[in-house]
N, C-alpha and C positions, 0 to 999 in steps of 0.2 A: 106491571112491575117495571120501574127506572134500569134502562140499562147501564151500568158502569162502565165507563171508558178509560184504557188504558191513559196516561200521560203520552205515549206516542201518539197515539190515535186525536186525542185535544188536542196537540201542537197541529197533528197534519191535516186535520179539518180546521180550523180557525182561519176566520177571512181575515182578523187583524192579525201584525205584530202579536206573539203570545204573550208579549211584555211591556203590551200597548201604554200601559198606565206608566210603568217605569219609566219609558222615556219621555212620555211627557212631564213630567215629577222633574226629570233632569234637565229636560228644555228649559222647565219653569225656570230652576236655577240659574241655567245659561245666562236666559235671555232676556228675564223681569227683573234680575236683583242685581242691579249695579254698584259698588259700593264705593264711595270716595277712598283717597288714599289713607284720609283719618281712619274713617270706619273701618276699612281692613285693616290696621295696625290695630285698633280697639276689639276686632271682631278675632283677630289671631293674640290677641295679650287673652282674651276668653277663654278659646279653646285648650289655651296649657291648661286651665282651670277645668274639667272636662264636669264634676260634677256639678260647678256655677252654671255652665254651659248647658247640661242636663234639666236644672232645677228651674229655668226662664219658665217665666207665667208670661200671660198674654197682656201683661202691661208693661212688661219689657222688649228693650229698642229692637234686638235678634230675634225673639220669639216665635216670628213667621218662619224664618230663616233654617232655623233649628226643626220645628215640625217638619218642614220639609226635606232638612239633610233625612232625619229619621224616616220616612216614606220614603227614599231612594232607596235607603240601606234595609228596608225590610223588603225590598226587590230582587235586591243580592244576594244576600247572605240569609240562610233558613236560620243559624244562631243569632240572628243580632236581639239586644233587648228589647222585649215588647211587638217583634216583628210582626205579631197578630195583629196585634192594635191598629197599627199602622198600614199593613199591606192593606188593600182595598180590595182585593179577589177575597172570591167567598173560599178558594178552594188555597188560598194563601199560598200563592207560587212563589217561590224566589228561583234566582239562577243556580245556586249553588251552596253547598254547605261550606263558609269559608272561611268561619276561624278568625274572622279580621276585625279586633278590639274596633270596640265604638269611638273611643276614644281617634283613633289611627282612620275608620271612615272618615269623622268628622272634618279630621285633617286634613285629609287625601282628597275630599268631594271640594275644598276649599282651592287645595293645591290644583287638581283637574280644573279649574276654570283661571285662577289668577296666576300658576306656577306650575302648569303642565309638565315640564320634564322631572320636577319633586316629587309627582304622585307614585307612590308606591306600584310594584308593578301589578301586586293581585288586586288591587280597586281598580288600578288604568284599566287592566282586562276588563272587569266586571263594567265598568263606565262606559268603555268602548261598545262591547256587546250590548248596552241600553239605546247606546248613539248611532250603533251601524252594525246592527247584526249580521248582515250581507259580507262585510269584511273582517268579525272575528266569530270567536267562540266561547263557551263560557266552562271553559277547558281554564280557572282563574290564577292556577300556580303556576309561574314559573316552573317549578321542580318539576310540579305533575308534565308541562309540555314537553320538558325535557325528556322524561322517560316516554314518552307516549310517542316522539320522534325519533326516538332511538327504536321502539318496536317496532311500530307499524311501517317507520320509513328508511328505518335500515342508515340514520343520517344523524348526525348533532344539527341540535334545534337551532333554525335557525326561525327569527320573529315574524322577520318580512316575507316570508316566504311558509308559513307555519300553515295558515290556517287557510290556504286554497290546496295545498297538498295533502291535507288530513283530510278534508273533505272529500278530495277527489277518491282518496283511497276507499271512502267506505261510503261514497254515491255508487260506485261500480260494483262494488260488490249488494246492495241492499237496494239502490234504484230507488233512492225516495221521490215521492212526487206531492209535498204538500201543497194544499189549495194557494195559501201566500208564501212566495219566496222567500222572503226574511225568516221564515221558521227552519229551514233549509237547516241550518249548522247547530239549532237545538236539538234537532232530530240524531244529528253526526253525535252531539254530545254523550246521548241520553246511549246509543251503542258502545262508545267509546268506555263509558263507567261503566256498561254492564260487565264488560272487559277487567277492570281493574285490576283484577285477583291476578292476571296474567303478564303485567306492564308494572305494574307497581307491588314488584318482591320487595321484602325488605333485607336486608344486611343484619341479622340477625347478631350483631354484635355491638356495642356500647359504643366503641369511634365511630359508628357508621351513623346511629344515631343521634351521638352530639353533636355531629355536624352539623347533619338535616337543620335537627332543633336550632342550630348557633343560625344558619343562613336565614329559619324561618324570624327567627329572632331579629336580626338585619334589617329583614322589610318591615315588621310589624310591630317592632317595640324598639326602640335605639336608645330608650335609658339603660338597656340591661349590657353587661356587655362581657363573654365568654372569656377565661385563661387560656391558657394549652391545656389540650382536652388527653386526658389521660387512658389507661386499658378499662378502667372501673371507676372514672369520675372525673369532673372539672368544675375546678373553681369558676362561681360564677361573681362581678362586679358588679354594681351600677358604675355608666358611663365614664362619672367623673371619677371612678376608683378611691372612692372613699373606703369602701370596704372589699381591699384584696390584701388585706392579713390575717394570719392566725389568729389575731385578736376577735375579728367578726369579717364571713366571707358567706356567700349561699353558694350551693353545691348543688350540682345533680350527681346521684351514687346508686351504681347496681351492686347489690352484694343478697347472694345470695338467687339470683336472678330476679332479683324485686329492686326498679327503679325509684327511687323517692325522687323530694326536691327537700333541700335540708338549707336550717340557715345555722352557721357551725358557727360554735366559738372554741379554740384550740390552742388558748391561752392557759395562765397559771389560775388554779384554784378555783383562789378569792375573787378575780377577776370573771370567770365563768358564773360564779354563785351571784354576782353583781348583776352582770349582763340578764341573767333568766330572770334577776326580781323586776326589770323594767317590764318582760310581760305577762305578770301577773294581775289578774285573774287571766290565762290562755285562751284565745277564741276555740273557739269547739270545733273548728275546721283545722285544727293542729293539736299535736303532741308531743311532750318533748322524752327524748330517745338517747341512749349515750353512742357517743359512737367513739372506736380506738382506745388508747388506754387514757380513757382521761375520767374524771368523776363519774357519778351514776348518771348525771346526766348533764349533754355538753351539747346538745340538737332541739334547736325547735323543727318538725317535720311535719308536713300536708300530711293528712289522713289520709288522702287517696295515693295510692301507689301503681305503678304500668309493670309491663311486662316487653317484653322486642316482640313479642307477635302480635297484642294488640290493635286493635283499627284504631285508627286515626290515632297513631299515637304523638305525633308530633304534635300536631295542633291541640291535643287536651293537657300533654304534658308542658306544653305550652302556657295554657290558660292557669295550670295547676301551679307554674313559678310564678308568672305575676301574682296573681292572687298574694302568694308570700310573703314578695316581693313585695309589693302595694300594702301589706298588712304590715310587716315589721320595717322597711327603711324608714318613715318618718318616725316609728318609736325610738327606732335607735338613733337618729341624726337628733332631735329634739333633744334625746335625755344626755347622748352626746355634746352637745353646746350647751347644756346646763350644767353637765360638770364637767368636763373641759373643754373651756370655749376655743382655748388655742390648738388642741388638738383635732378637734374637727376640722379646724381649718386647715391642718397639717394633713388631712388624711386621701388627699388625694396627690400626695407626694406620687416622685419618681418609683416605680416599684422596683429599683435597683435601692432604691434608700433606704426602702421599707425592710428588703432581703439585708443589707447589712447592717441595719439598726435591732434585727432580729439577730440574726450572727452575732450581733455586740451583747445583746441580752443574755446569747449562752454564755459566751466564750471570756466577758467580761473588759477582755482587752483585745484590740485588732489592730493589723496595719492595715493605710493603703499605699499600697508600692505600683510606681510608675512611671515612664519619662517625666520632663518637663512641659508643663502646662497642659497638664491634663486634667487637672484640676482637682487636684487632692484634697487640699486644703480646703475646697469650696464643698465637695463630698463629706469632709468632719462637717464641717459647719450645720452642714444642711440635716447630717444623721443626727447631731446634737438638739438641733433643734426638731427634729420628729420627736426624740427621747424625751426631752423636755417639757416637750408641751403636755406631756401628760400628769407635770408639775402644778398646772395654774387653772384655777381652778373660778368658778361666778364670782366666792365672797375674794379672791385673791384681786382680782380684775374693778370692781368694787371700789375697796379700798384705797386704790392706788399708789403712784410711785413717786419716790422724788426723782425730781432732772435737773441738770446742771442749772436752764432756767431758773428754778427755783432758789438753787445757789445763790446763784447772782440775782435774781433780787432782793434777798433776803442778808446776804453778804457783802460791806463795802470797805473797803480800805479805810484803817482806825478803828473796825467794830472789837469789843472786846470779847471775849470769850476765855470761858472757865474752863479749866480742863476738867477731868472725870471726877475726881477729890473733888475738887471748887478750892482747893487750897493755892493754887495758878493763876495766876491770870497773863491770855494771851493776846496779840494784838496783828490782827492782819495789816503786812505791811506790801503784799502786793496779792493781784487778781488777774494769772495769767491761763492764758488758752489753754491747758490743761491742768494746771495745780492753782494752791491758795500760797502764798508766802506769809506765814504765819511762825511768831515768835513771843518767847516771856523774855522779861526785864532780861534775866541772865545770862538765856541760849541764845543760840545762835540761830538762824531763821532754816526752819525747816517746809518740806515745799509735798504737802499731801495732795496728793488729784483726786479731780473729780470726781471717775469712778469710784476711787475706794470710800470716798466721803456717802455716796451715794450706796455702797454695800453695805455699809456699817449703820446707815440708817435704814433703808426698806427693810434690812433682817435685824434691828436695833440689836447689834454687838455691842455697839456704846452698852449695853446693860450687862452686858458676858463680860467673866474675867476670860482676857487673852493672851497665849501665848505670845509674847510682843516682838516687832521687832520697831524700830527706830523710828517710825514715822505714826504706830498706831495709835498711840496715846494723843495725837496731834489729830488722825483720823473721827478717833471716837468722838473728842472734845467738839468738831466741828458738827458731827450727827447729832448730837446731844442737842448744841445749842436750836440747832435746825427744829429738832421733835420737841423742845418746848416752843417756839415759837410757832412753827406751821399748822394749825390745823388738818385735820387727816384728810375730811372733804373736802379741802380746794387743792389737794393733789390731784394730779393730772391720771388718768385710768390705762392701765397698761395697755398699750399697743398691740391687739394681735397677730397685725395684720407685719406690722415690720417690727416685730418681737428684737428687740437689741441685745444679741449674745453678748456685747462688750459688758453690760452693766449686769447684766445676769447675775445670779449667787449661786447659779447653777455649773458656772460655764467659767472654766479656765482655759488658757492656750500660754505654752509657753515653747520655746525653740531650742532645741539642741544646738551644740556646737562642740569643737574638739577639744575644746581647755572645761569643757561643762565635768562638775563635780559633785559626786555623795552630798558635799556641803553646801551645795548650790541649789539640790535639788530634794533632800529628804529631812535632813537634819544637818544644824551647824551650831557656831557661836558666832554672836552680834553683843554691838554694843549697844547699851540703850542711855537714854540720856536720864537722870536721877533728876525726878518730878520738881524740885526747887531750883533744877539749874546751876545745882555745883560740880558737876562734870559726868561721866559716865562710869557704867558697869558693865561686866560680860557675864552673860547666860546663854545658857542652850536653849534652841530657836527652832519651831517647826517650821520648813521651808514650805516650797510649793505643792511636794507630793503630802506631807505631813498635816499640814494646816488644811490643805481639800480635803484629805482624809479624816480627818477631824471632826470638817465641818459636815459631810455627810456619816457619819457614823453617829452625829448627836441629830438628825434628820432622817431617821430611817425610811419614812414614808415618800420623799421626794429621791429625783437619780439626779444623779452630779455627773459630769462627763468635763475629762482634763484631757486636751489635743496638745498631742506634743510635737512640734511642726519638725520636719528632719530628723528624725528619732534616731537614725542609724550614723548620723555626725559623732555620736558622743561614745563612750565605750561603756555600753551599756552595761556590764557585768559591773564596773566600777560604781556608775552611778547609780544603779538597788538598789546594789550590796544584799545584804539583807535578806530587803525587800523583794527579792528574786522567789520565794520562796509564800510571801504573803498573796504576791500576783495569782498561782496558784489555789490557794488555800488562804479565801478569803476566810472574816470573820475569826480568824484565831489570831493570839497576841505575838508579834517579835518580837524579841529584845533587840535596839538598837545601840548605835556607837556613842550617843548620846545623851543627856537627861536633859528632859523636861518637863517643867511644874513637878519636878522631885520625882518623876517618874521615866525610865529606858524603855518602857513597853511602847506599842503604836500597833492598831490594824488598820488593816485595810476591809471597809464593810463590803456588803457585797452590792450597798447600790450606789458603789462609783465605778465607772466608766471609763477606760484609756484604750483613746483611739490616737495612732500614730501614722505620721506620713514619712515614705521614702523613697527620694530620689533613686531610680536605679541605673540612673546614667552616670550617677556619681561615683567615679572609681576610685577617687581619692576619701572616701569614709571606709571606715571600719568593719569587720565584719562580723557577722551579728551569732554567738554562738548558739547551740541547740537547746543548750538550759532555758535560752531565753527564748528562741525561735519556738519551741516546744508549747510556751505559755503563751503566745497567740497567733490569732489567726491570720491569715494573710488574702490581701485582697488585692488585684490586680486591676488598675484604672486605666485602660487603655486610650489609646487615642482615635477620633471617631468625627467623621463627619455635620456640623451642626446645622438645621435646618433654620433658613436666614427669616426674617418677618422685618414689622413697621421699627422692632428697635435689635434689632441684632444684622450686621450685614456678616455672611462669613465666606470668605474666598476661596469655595470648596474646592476650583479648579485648582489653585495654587497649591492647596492642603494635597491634590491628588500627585500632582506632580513632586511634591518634597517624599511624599508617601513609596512614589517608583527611586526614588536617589537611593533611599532605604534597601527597595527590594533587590536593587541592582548591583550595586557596591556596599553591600555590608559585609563586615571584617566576621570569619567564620569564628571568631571567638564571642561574638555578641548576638543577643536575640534580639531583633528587631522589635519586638514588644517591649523590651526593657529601653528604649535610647531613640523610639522616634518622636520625632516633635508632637506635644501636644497641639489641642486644637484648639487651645488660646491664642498661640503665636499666631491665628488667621481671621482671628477678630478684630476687624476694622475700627478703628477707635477713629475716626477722623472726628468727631465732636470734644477727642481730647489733645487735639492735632498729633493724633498719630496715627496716619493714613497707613493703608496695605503698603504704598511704594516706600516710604517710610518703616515701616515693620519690616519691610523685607530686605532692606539692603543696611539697616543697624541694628535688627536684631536676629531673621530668621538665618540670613546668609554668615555673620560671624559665626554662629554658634557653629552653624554646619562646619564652615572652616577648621573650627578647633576640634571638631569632630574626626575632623582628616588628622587632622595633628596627633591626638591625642591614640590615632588606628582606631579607632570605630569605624570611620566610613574608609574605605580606601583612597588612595591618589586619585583613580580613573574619575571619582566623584566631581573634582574638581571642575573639570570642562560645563557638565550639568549645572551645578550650582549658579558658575558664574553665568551659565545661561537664562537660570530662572529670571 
């Protein structure tokens, strides 16, 4: 009868290397396959592709290449795919059970020859230990060395120094004497695991483990990419942060002491019901689950579930997200850019834009309050266009847009045009950089722009009776003419990539100031010119909040968002009115001071949007009561350091030092958060000649100055300033 030999006993009889074959596997690599610098660029565009990569027959150019990555890796790692196949021992040794995506060897054995310090640190181990047993061990985690250094050596791990003091600890005590030296540290290894149970406790608590998990994550997957990890769960991203909202985010969650891996949607409804039809029919390695109060169900969930005391639970809990991961991101990015192509591209905004674009969803209306140039304005901007994008849609994109281009070819000085009757006729008597100068026999020359020419057509109002004011009948006449002449297909296809809030039909901005009025801003009376040219009339007129409110109230389906730039200039209770009361309590009707189209009512729907900006350095505005303060929310845009690259340079030393003026000399009746300089004033424009030395001595040091004047900064400030 065959005797059975332990695995220590094979390692310490064996005349060769116990991993004879593995290293030669990786010489081969080393040392036979040299790749021009084309072929490496061709051979790593592959590897993103990891299943083309996989699928090479032996009539393709890497094929050899590949068999061979696959025989190193079924040396390493007892998980890897196929490892039987491949391993060439009858008793299929590997070094280790290691958890390390095929995808991420392939990478890693590639990095190990052409870009050694990239290789991941659990394949460098494992590669090392194939190259020079004598000087590692196949001890392959990180983490694992760290804890194992901490027990046996009483020390934090250190690399260089790791794996001749580990050895020496448990040669003294066990006195191994294998036949070939190089088996030496496999022998150490195979002790050190029997150990495990004793060096590697675990944290039996959920932060301890989504650490573990985030670090193992780090080395072994870098598309995935962790939140701030919570008592009982953390949002999980891909890299580029496409999906870290409510709207669609993956999760790891213990509740109940039962670990899932969830891909959440924690949106409204109809949205949830949208999102679970993309994956219908459900692969059978998932289930979908509700979780919190939201519909029956609002989770697709892995079937398998962990526990904190499970073995290996990092690395299966591991395998168990990607999987998810790999199975639902390209459903959702896919059916994402098919219905909204702009919105995928928005979705790996700022995740400060995302949090107050979300905040805008509840609350309906927000400020953002903060010094100067901090960049408020460019924060509406940006939140309006995350909001938006979820406006435009394949057949929207499609269709396409008129642009001023189109104006002007289509439009030349003399052309006639009918107004909306055809009972008019008008006559473009000039074509300037933002308007038409356009008039009938009788009027007098009225001067419509571009944009509005351009909103009256992509949303054909020329077809809508409008509440009018003084230039629309001139508006519509020019869209009209336009949409019979232009054909729809040789419009140009919206932009998604630099989406133009200006022309938008979504998107308004207008500015406050201290003469700003009720009649300026919600409802007034206008004159309008009487369509034959015999003089004018007066009617009551939807202004800016009125006519936006209008136009999304008859657009339910799409969101409107109105930026009102300086919000806190004007006296806000004045300018409502009302309307103070509709801000609230949307969807219900006010009676206004006004009629229009024979009607005093007006709401405000609930999918329009007012976002406001305020200066808080400005002491000379007004101040803002709590009726009004109460109806939104308030956001603080601080000021912050920017990180410089090929198109931005930012003068962060100077930014630090205007920062200490602040902390040093500020007047105790002001918070430094409300009045120090933004981090615009430290963006070097010199392509627009206006250099830092330039920035600094006509715009950053005045203001400071008047800053002293005004007691914001104290006198003593002065000496500093003029130093800067």
């Amino acid at each position: 009868m065959n005797k059975t030999y332990t695995r220590t006993e094979l390692i310490t009889n064996s005349t060769d290397f116990f991993f004879e074959k593995g290293r030669e596997a990786l010489n081969n690599w080393l040392n036979n396959y040299e790749l021009t610098e084309e072929d490496k660029l061709e051979f790593q565009e592959l590897l993103k592709d990891y299943k083309s990569f996989a699928a090479l027959t032996s009539e393709d150019k890497f094929y050899d290449i590949k068999e061979l990555f696959f025989e190193i890796i079924a040396y390493c790692d007892e998980k890897a795919k196929d490892y039987r196949f491949y391993n060439k021992y009858e008793d299929n040794r590997s070094l280790a059970l290691a958890f390390v995506r095929m995808p991420n060897w392939c990478n890693h054995i590639f990095n190990y020859k052409y870009n050694r310090e990239l290789t991941s640190p659990s394949v460098f181990n494992a590669l090392e230990m194939l190259s020079n047993p004598t000087n590692n061990i196949n001890a392959l985690s990180e983490k694992q060395r760290e804890k194992i250094s901490k027990h046996y050596l009483n020390k934090t791990y250190d690399k260089n120094s790791f794996v001749n003091e580990i050895v020496a600890h448990f040669n003294k005590e066990f006195s191994f004497n294998p036949v070939n030296e190089e088996n030496l540290n496999l022998l150490v290894a195979i002790e050190v695991y029997k150990d495990q149970s004793t060096w590697d406790k675990k944290e039996e608590n959920f932060k301890s483990f989504a650490n573990e998990l985030n670090l193992y994550i780090m080395d072994n997957y870098p598309d995935i990419k962790f939140g701030t990890i919570k008592k009982n769960h953390v949002w999980i991203s891909d890299n580029k942060m496409y999906f870290n909202t409510s709207y669609a985010h993956f999760e790891a969650i213990i509740d109940g002491g039962e670990i899932s891996m969830d891909l959440h949607f924690e949106t409204v409804k109809n949205e949830i019901n949208e999102l679970l039809e993309y994956f219908k029919p459900l692969d059978n390695r998932f289930e979908l689950k509700p979780w919190w109060k939201k519909p029956k169900y609002n989770c697709i969930s892995h079937k398998k579930k962990f526990k904190l005391s499970d073995d290996n639970l990092i690395e299966e809990a591991f395998e168990v997200l990607v999987e998810l991961y790999e199975y639902a991101y390209p459903i959702l990015i896919n059916k994402l850019k098919q219905k909204y192509p702009l919105k995928e591209l928005m979705m790996n905004t700022d995740p400060k834009i995302q949090e107050y674009a979300d905040l805008l969803d509840y609350k309906k209306q927000i400020i953002l309050k903060g010094p100067p140039g901090t960049g408020k304005t460019k924060y509406a901007e940006e939140i309006a266009k995350y909001i938006i994008s979820e406006n435009i849609s394949q057949s929207d994109i499609q269709s396409g847009i008129l642009t001023k281009e189109d104006i002007l070819n289509n439009i030349k000085i003399g052309t006639e045009i009918n107004s909306k009757g055809g009972n008019v006729t008008y006559i473009v008597q000039e074509i300037n950089e933002g308007n038409i100068g356009i008039k009938s026999e009788k009027s007098k020359t009225w001067y419509p722009s571009f944009n509005k020419i351009i909103e009256s057509f992509n949303n054909e109002l020329f077809n809508k009776k409008r509440a009018s004011n003084a230039l629309i009948p001139y508006e519509d006449a020019i869209a009209k003419f336009l949409n019979d002449k232009i054909k729809k297909e040789d419009l140009k296809p919206i932009d998604t990539i630099n989406y133009d809030l200006e022309t938008s039909p979504f998107y308004k901005i207008v500015q406050f100031h201290p003469s700003y009025t009720y009649e300026d801003f919600v409802r007034g009376i206008t004159t309008k010119p009487i369509e034959n040219g015999t003089g004018v009339e007066f009617e009551g007129v939807d202004k800016v909040l009125a006519d936006f409110a209008t136009k999304a109230y008859d657009n339910p389906s799409k969101k409107y968002i109105l930026v009102i730039d300086e919000i806190n200039r004007a006296n806000l209770s004045s300018v409502f009115g009302e309307l103070i009361y509709a801000l609230e309590y949307r969807d219900r009707t006010v009676t206004t001071m006004y009629e229009v189209d024979n009607s005093n009512e007006l709401t405000l729907p609930s999918n329009l949007y007012i976002i406001g900006t305020m200066n808080t350095a400005d002491r000379s505005v007004g101040h803002i009561d709590y009726a009004i303060r109460r109806r939104f929310a308030f956001v603080q845009i601080g000021p912050k350091i920017l990180p410089s690259n090929d198109v931005l340079i930012f003068a962060s030393d100077l930014f630090i030092k205007v920062e200490q003026i602040f902390k040093d000399h500020i007047s105790t009746e002001f918070k430094i958060e409300d009045v120090q300089l933004g981090h615009s004033y430290f963006i070097d424009k010199s392509d627009d000649k206006g250099s830092m030395p330039i920035r600094l001595e006509y715009e950053i040091k005045p203001i400071l100055i008047e800053y002293v004047n005004d007691g914001i900064l104290k006198e003593s400030a002065l000496e500093d300033i003029n130093n800067l």
